[in-house]
mmCIF file of the C-alpha atoms, coordinates in Angstrom:
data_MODEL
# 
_entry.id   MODEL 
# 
loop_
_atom_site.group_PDB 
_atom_site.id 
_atom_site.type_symbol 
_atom_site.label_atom_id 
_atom_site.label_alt_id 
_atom_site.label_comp_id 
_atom_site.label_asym_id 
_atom_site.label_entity_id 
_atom_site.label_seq_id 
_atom_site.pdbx_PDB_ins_code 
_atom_site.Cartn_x 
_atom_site.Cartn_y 
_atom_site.Cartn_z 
_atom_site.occupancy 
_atom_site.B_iso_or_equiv 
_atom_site.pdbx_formal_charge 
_atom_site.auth_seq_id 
_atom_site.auth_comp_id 
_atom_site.auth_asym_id 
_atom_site.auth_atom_id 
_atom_site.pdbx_PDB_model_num 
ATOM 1  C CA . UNK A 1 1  ? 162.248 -3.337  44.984 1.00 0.00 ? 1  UNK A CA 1 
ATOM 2  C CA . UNK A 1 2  ? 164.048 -6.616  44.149 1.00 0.00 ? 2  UNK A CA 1 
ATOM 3  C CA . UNK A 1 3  ? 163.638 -8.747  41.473 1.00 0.00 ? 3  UNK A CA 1 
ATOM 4  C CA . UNK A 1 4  ? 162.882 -12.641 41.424 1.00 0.00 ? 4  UNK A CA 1 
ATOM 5  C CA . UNK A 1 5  ? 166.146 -14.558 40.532 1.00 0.00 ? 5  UNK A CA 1 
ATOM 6  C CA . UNK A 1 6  ? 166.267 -15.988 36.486 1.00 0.00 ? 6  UNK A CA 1 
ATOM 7  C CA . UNK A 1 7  ? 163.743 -18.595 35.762 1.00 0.00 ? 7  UNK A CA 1 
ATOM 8  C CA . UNK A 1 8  ? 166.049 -21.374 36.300 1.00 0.00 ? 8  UNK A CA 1 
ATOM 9  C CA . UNK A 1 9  ? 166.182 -20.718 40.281 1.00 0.00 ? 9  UNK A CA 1 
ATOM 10 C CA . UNK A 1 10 ? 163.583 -20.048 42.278 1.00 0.00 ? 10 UNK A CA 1 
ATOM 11 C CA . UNK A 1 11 ? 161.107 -17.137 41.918 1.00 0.00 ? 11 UNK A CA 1 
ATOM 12 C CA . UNK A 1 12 ? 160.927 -16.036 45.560 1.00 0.00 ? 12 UNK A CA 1 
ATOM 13 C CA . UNK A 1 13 ? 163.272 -16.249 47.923 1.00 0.00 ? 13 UNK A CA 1 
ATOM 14 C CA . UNK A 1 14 ? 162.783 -15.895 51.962 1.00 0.00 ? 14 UNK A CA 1 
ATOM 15 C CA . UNK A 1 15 ? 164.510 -12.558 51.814 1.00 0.00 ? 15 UNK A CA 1 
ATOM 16 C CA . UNK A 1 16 ? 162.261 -11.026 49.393 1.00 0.00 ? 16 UNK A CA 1 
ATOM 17 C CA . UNK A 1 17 ? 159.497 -8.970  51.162 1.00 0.00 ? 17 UNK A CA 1 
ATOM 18 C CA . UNK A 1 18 ? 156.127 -10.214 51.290 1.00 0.00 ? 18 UNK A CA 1 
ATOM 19 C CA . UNK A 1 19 ? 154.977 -6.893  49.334 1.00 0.00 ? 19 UNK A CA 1 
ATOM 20 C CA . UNK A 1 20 ? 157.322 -7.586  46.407 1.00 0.00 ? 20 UNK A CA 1 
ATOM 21 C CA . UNK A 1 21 ? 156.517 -11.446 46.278 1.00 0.00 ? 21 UNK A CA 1 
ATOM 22 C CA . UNK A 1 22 ? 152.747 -10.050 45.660 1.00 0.00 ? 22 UNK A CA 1 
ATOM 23 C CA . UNK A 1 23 ? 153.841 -6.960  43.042 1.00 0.00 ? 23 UNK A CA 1 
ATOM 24 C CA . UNK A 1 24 ? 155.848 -9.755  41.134 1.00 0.00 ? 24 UNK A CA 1 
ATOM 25 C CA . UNK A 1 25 ? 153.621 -12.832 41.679 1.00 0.00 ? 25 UNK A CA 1 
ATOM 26 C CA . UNK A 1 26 ? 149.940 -11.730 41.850 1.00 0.00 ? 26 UNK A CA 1 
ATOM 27 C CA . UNK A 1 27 ? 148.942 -14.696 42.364 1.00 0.00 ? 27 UNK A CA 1 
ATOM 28 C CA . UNK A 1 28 ? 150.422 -15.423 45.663 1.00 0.00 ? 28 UNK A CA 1 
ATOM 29 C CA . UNK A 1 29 ? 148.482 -13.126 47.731 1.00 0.00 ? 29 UNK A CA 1 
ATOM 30 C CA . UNK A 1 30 ? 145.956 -16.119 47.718 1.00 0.00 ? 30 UNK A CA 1 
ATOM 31 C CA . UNK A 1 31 ? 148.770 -17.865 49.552 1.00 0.00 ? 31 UNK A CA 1 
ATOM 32 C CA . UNK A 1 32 ? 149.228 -15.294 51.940 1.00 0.00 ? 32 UNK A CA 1 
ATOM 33 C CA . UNK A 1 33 ? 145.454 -15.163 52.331 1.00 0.00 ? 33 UNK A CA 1 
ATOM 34 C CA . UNK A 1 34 ? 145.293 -18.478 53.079 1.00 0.00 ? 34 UNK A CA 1 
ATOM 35 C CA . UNK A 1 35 ? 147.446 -18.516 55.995 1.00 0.00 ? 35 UNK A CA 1 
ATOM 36 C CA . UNK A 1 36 ? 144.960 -16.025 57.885 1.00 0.00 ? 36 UNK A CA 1 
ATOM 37 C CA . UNK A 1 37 ? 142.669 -19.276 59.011 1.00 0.00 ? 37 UNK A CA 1 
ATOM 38 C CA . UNK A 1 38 ? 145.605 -19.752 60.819 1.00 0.00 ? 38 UNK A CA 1 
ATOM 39 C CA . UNK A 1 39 ? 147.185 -17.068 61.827 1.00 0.00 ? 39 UNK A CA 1 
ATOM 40 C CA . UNK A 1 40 ? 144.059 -14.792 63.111 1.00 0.00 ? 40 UNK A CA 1 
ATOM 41 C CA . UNK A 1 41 ? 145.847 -12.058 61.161 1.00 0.00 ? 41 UNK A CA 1 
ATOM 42 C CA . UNK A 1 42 ? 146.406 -10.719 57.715 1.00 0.00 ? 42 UNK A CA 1 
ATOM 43 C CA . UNK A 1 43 ? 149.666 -11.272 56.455 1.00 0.00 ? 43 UNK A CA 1 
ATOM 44 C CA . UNK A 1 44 ? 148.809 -8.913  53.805 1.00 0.00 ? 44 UNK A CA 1 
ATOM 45 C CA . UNK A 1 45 ? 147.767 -6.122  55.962 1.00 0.00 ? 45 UNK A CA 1 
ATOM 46 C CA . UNK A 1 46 ? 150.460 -6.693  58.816 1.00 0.00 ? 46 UNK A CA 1 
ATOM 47 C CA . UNK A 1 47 ? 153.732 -7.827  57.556 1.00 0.00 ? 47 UNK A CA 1 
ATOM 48 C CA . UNK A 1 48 ? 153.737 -6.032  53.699 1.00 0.00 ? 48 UNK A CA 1 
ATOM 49 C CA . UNK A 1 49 ? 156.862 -4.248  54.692 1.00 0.00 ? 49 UNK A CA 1 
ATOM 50 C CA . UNK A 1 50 ? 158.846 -7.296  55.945 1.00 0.00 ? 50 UNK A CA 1 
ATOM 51 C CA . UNK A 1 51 ? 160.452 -10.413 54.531 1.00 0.00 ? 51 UNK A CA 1 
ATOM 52 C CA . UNK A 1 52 ? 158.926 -13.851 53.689 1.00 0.00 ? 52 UNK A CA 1 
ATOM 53 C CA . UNK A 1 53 ? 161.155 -15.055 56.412 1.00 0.00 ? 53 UNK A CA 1 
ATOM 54 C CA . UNK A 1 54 ? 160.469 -12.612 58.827 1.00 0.00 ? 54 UNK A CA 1 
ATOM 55 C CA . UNK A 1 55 ? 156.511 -12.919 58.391 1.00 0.00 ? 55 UNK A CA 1 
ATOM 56 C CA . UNK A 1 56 ? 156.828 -16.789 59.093 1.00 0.00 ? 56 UNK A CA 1 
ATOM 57 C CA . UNK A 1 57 ? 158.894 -16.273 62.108 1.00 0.00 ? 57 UNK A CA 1 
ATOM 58 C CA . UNK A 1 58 ? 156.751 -13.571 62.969 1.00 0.00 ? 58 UNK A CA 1 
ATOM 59 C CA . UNK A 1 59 ? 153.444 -16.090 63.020 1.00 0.00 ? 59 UNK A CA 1 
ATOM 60 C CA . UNK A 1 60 ? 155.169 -19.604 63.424 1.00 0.00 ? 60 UNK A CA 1 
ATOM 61 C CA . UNK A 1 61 ? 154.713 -20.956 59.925 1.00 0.00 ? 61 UNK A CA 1 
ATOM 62 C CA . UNK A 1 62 ? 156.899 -23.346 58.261 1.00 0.00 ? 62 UNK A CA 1 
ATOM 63 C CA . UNK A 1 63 ? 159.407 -21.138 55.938 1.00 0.00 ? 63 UNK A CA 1 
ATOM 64 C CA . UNK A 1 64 ? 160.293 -24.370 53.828 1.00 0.00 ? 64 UNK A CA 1 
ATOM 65 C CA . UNK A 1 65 ? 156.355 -24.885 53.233 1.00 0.00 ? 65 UNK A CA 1 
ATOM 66 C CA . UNK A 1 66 ? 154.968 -21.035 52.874 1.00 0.00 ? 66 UNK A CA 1 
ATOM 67 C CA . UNK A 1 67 ? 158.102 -20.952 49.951 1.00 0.00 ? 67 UNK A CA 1 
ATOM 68 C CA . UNK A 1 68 ? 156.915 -23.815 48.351 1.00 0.00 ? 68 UNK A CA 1 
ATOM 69 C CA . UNK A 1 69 ? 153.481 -23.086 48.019 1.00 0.00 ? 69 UNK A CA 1 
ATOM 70 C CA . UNK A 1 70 ? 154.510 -19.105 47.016 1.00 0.00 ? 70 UNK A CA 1 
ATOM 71 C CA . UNK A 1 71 ? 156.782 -20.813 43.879 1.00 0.00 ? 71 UNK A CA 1 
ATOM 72 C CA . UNK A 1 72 ? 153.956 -23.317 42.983 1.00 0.00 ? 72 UNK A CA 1 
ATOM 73 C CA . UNK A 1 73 ? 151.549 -19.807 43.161 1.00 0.00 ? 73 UNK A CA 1 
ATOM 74 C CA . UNK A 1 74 ? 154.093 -18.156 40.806 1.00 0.00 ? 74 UNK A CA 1 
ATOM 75 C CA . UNK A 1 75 ? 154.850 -21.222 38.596 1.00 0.00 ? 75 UNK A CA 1 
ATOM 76 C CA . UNK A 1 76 ? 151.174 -21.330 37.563 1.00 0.00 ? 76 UNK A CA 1 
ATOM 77 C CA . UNK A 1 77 ? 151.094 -17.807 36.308 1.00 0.00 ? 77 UNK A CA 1 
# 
């Protein structure tokens, strides 16, 4: 599993896969959630296994946007 980067850097990175973004952010699965209105799908349930990049790519969501609101998730923890 891979760590976030130090506090000084970003928390998530668009490499890191969408299941370890959740195990080390909890609260970003409400992100991920979020995007099902649309998507039609559950990120959660569909793309666990691949990376935050991937998954956007996969459903054609902004990567720039989906990481910022995953590091504002994570900031508020």
């Amino acid at each position: 599993m891979k760590t976030p980067p130090e506090a000084s850097g970003p928390r998530i990175s668009a490499d890191m896969q969408v299941m370890d973004v959740i195990y080390c952010h909890r609260s970003t699965e409400a992100v991920f959630k979020a995007y099902e209105d649309e998507t039609g799908h559950c990120i959660c349930c569909e793309a666990l296994f691949e990376s935050v990049r991937d998954a956007a790519a996969r459903y054609g969501l902004d990567l720039e946007l989906m990481l910022q609101r995953l590091e504002q998730a994570a900031a508020s923890e």
